[in-house]
C-alpha positions, 0 to 999 in steps of 0.5 A: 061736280066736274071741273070745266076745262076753261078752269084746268087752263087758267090753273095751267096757266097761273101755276105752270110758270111757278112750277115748271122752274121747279121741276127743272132745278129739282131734276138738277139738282138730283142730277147734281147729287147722283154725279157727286157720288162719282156712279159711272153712266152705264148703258141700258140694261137688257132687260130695261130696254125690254120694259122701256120697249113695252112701255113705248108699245103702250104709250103708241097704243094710246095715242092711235087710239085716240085717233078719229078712225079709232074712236066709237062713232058718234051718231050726232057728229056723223049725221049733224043732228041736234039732239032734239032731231026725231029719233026716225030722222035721226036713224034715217040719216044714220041709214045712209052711211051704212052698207046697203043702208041696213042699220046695225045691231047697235044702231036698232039698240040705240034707235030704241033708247033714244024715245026721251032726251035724257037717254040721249043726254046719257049717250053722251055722258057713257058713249054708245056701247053702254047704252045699246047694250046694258040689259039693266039701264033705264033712264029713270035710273041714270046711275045703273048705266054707271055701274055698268060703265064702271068695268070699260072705266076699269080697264084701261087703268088694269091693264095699265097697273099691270104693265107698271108692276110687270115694268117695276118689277124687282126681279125684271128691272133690279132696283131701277126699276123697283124704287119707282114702283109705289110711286107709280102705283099710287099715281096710277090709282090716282088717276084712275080714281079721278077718272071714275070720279069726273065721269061719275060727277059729270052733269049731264043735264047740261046738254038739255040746254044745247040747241045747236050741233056746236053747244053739245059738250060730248063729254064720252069723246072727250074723257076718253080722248083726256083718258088715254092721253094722260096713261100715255103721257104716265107711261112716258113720264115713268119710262123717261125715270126708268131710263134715268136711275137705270143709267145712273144718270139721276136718281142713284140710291146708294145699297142699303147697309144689309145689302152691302153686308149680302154683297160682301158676304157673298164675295167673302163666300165664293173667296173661300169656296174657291180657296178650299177647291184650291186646297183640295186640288192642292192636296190631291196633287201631292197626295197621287204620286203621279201628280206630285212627279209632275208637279216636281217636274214642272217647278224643276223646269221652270226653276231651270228655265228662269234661271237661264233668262235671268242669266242673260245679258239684255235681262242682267241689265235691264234688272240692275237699272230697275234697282238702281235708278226705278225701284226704291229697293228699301222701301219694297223691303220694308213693306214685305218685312212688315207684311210678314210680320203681321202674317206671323202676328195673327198666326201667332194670336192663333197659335196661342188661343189653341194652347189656353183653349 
């Protein structure tokens, strides 16, 4: 049984009051906790503006697609004909609005259905494509024209997972964008269950009762109006929490130990990789005799050159004034000295675990 849309509005409005609060002072305080943590805002990343850019693609898509000029024609609404009009009256006047007044290949489909009201009632329910072109469908069997709706049902919703796995993805947007992925998954299967839920519990039979244009309830239109409006208001919703973690304005997730561990390990590994290239060039400079004349040169050189600046008036001064009246001379001594000491320490501990061993 399909929920009426008077009953939605009255839940809108009983609960919205409650709950809009809620989610103001939930984004609040999350907000709150990610500035508590002290994570500078940073701007968006390179390839977080491409999947908000995708994003805005598809949510501006929706809603050009639920414009008028973008939406199957709707023979009733263009012609003003109830649907208990005869269906030649019917095509007659759907005649006058095309070119030469020649009817379409799906004009002449849906002219052969219309013989009983429920084919029409069933227009209704799955728009004119199904029914002018399903090769299977007959009205004694209404549910064969939902099994072949069910793929256009499908596919909006695909296509829709697909940009969210693609906008989600761990390797495109990093953990911005990962940490939204099962649940954006799930709202979107979500939804696209209770879409197949609602067109396949929708009434049909409810339009039989409509005498006037204005009492038909073209629920086709309607659903597939609600339809695009709801993924383009996700994908807003899911682009707006993209934008968020990925500036660290609000649902920071701190790394995970293991992944403190890797960063660490891999800083500690470009450390030592960078120590042994210095060591090996350390050591081919002394081991060349020609580099280790050059090296002798160079430090000879700046020995010398230090000394005569150390030696001029301006700096002799500017020293003593540094160690009279700037530095703490003993506390600078005793920090070497203590620095030394346990340089010497583990050097030592070293020393003596070779000799036992």
């Amino acid at each position: 049984m399909a929920i009426p849309w008077d009953s939605l509005r009255s839940l809108l409005i009983f609960f919205g009051p409650m709950l809009l609060p809620k989610a103001i002072s939930y984004y609040r305080s999350v907000k709150a906790s990610s500035q508590a943590r002290h994570v500078p805002i940073v701007p968006v990343p390179p390839k977080v503006r491409v999947a908000l850019a995708l994003l805005a693609f598809l949510i501006i898509s929706y809603i050009l697609k639920t414009l008028p000029p973008f939406a199957p024609e709707n023979l009733f609404l263009a012609t003003q004909s109830r649907l208990q009009i005869p269906v030649d009256v019917l095509f007659n006047r759907v005649a006058v609005g095309r070119p030469d007044n020649v009817l379409t290949k799906q004009d002449e489909a849906l002219r052969g259905r219309f013989v009983n009201l429920e084919s029409r009632l069933l227009y209704l329910q799955f728009g004119p494509e199904v029914l002018a072109n399903c090769p299977f469908c007959t009205s004694e069997e209404p549910k064969t024209f939902f099994y072949y709706a069910l793929p256009q049902l499908l596919w909006p919703h695909i296509a829709n997972l697909f940009a969210i796995a693609f906008v989600t993805s761990p390797t495109f947007t990093g953990r911005a964008g990962s940490q939204w992925r099962p649940k954006a998954t799930m709202a979107a299967m979500t939804i696209a269950a209770l879409d197949i839920y609602f067109v396949n519990s929708y009434n049909y039979q409810a339009n039989a009762r409509a005498l006037r244009l204005s009492e038909v309830d073209f629920f086709y239109w309607t659903a597939r109006v609600a339809r695009l409006v709801t993924l383009a208001a996700f994908d807003a919703a899911l682009g707006w929490l993209l934008y968020l973690s990925a500036t660290n304005r609000a649902f920071v997730e701190p790394p995970s130990p293991v992944e403190r561990i890797e960063a660490t390990s891999r800083a500690l590994l470009i450390v030592k990789s960078k120590l042994s290239a210095l060591g090996i060039v350390k050591n081919t400079a002394l081991r060349d005799e020609d580099l280790r004349s050059r090296s002798h040169a160079y430090w000879s050189h700046e020995v010398r050159l230090m000394g005569e600046v150390m030696e001029e008036r301006e700096v002799v001064e500017g020293v003593n004034d540094a160690l009279t009246n700037r530095i703490d001379v003993a506390t600078i001594t005793r920090d070497a000295e203590g620095y030394a000491q346990n340089v010497l320490h583990s050097l030592r501990g070293e020393a003596a675990e070779d000799d036992s061993i």
